[in-house]
C-alpha positions in Angstrom: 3.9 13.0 -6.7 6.6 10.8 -7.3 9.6 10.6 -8.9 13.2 8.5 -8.8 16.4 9.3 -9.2 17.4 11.5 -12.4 13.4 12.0 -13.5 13.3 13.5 -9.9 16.5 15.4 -10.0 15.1 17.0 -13.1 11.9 18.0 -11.8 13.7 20.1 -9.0 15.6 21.5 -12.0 12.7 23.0 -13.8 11.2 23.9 -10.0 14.4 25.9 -9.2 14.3 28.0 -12.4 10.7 28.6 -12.2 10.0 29.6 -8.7 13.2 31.7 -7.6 12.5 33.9 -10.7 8.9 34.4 -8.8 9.6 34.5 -4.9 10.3 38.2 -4.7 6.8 38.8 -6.0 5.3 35.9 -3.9 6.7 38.3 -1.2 5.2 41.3 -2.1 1.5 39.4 -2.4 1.8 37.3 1.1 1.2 40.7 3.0 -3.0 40.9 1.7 -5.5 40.1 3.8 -7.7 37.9 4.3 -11.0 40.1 3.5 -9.3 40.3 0.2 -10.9 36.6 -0.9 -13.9 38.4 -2.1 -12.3 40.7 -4.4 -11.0 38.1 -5.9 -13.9 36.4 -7.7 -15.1 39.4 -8.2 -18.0 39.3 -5.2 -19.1 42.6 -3.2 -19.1 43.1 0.1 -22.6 42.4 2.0 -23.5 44.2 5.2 -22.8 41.3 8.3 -26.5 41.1 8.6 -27.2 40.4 4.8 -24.5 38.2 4.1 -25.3 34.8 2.5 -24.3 31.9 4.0 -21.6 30.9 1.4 -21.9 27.2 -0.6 -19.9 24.8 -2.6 -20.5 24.7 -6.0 -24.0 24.2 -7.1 -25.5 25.3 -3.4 -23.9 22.6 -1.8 -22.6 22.4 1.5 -20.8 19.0 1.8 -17.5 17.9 -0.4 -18.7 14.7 -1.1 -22.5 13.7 -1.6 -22.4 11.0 -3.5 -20.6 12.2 -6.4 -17.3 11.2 -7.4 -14.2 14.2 -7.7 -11.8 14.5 -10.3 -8.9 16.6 -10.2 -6.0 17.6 -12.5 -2.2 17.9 -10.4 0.5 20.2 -10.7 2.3 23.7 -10.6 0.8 26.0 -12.7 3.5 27.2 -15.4 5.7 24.0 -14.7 5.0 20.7 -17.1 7.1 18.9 -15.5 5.0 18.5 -12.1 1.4 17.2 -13.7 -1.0 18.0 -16.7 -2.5 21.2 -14.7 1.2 22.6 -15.7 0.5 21.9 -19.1 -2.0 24.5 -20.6 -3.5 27.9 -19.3 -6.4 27.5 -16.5 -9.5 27.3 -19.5 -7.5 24.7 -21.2 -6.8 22.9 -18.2 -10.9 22.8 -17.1 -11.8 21.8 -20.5 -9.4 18.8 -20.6 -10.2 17.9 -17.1 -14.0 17.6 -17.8 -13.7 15.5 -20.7 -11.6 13.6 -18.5 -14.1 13.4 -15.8 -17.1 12.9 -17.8 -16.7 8.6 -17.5 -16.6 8.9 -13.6 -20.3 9.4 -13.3 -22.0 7.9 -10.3 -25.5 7.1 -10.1 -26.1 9.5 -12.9 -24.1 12.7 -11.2 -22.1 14.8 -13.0 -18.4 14.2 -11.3 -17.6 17.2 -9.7 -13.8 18.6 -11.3 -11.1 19.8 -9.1 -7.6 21.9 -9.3 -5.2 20.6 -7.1 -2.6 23.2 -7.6 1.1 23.1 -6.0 1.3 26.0 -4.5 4.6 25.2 -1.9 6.9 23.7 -4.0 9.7 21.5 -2.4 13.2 22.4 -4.6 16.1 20.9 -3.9 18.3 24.0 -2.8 17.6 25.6 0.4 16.9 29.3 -0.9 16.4 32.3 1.2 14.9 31.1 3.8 16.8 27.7 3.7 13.5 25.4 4.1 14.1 23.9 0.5 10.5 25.4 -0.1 9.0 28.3 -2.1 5.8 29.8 -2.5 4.1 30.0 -6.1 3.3 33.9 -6.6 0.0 34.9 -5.2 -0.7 37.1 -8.7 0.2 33.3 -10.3 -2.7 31.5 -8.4 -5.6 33.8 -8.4 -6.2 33.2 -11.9 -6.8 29.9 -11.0 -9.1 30.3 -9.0 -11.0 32.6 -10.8 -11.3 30.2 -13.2 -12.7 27.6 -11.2 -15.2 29.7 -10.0 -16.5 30.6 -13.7 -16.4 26.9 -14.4 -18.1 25.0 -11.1 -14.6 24.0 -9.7 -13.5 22.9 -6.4 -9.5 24.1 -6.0 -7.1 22.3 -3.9 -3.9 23.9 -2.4 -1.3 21.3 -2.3 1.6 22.4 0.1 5.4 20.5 -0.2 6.6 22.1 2.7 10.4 21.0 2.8 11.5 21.6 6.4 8.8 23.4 7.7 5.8 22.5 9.4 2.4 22.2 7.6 0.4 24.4 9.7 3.2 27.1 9.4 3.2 26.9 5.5 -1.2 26.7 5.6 -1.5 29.9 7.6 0.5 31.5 4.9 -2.5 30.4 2.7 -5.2 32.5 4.7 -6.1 34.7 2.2 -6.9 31.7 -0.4 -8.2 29.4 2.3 -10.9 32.2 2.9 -12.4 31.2 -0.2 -15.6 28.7 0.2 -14.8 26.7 -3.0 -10.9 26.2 -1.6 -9.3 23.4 -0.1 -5.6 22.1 1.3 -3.8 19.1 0.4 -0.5 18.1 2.3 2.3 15.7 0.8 4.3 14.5 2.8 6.9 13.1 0.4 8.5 16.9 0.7 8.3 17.2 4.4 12.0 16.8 5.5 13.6 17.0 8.6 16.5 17.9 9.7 19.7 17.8 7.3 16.9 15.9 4.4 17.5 17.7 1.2 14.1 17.1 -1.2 14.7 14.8 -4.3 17.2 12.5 -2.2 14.8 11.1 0.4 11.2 10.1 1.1 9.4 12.5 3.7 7.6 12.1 6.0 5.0 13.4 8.7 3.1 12.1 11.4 -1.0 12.3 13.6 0.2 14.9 15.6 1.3 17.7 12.6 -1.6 16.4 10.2 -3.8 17.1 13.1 -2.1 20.3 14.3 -3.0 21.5 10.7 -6.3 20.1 10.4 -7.0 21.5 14.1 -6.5 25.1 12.3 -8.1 24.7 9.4 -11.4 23.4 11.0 -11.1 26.7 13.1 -10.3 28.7 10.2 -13.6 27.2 8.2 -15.7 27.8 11.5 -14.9 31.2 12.1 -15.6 32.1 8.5 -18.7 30.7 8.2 -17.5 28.3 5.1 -18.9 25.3 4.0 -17.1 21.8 4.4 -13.2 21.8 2.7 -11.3 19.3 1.5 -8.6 18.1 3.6 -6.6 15.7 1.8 -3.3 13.9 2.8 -1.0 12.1 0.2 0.6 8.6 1.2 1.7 6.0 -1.0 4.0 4.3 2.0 2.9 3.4 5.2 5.9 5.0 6.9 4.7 8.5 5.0 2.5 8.9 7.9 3.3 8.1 11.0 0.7 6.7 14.0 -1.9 7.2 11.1 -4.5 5.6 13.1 -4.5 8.8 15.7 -5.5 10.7 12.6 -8.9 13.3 14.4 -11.7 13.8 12.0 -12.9 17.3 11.7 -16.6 18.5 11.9 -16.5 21.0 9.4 -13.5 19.4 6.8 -13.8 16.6 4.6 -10.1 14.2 5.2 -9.0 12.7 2.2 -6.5 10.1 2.1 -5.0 10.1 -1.5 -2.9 6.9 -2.3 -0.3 8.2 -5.4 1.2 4.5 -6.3 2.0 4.6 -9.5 2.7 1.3 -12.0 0.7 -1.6 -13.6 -2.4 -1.5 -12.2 -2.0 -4.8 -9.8 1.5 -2.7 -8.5 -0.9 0.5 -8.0 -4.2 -1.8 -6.3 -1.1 -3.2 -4.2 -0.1 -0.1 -2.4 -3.3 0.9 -2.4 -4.7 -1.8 -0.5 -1.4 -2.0 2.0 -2.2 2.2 3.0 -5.9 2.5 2.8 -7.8 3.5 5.9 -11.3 3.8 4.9 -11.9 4.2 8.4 -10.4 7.2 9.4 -10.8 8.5 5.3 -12.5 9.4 2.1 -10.2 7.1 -0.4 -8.2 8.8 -3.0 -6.5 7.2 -5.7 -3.8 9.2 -8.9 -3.3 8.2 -12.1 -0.4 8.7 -13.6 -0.5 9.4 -18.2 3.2 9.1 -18.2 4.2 6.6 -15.4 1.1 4.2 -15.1 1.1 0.9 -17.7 -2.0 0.8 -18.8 -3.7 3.8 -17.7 -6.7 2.2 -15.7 -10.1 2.9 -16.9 -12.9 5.2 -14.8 -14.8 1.9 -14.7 -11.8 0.1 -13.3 -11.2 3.1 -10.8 -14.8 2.5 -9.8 -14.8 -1.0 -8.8 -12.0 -0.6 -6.6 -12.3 -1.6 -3.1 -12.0 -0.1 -0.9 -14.2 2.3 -2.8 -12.7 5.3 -4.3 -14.2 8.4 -4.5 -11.9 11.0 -5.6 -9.2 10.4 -8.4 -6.5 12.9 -9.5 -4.5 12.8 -13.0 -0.7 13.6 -12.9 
């Protein structure tokens, strides 16, 4: 996500209200374990011997096998972050499927995604003094209850302000134990040292991304889940540093999602000056508000280095 000067002072505005009024309960939920995943869509409990193997949606075990993924951004509750913000979690799926239904490939239905914010970067420290909060646990379930009822892939997107990735992930155990759930990392909100959100450009580097990916991967062995979404945001090269040292993951699927935002020759630019289709899947955003035109699916399509998961903001 990106914004400049006041747009981006405003969003961290609307963040502040929204998520200090929520952190004491966000508090209250982090405590639940990670056996609770189940409860939460509603599954029962199988004896260890009887237990299914779990799946992706329709039986699948890989993220990407040949179709294309489309996902709607933002905070849940919060316009101001992306259209996910806009509308309650069975408005959102039915906007983003009509979105997604021109990204077919080769006749397959695109398969729709939630990337929610779930670590929101703000631009006062707050308790902790990280210049991060967590979205209420009791505010993301429904989400992805949804997305189970509707075939949905969910991605947790983590703005982590001064704290490390893989500190922030853990605290997302007990939605991470979920087979349809996934992790997303933007760096744009990582900051370091005296960095205040809003006024600088983030950053991260191989070593963190892989210190969180290293965990994940572990995390997805140990429970027995299928493939997850890994997905890093970049739209400068300097976002993430000694990218090439990047370490694929046996059982995670890495993303890199390119968020350039602008005519479409300014937004094929960056792309073209980040992409590593050799280390990644390619991701691309477009933007409704920020992007002039809006490009097409069948423009998104013919992009190469070939796209093959887009995300609306």
């Amino acid at each position: 996500m990106r914004f400049s000067g006041e747009g981006r002072r405003r969003a961290l505005a609307v963040l502040v209200a929204v998520v200090l009024g929520t952190t004491a309960a966000c508090g209250a939920s982090s405590s639940r374990t990670v056996g609770d995943a189940a409860a939460l869509t509603g599954r029962r409990a199988a004896s260890p011997t009887a237990a299914p193997v779990p799946t992706l949606p329709g039986g699948r075990h890989h993220v990407f096998d040949g179709r294309f993924l489309v996902a709607y951004y933002g905070t849940p509750q919060t316009p101001a972050l992306g259209v996910l913000g806009e509308g309650d979690p069975e408005q959102t799926i039915a906007r983003l499927t009509t979105a997604a239904a021109p990204f077919q490939r080769r006749g397959q239905t695109p398969q729709i995604v939630l990337e929610l914010i779930v670590s929101v970067a703000s631009g006062s420290p707050g308790g902790g003094g990280d210049y991060s909060h967590d979205v209420p646990r009791d505010v993301v379930e429904p989400w992805i209850a949804a997305a189970h009822r509707h075939g949905a892939l969910v991605v947790l997107d983590l703005q982590p302000g001064t704290q490390d990735f893989t500190r922030v992930a853990r605290r997302w155990s007990w939605a991470l134990a979920d087979p349809w759930v996934g992790l997303a990392l933007d760096p744009e909100w990582r900051m370091h040292g005296t960095q205040v959100p809003g006024r600088v450009f983030g950053h991260t580097d191989a070593a963190e991304v892989d210190a969180t990916s290293a965990w994940l991967d572990s995390f997805t062995a140990s429970h027995r889940l299928p493939e997850k979404v890994f997905l890093v945001h970049q739209f400068r090269r300097s976002m993430v540093r000694q990218v090439a040292q990047v370490q694929r993951r046996p059982h995670l699927a890495l993303v890199q999602h390119v968020d350039g935002y602008g005519t479409p020759g300014e937004k094929l630019a960056t792309y073209r000056s980040v992409a590593r289709p050799d280390l990644f899947t390619e991701g691309f955003k477009l933007f409704y508000d920020a992007d002039r035109p809006l490009m097409s699916a069948a423009q998104v399509l013919a992009v190469r280095p070939r796209v093959d998961f887009v995300s609306f903001q």
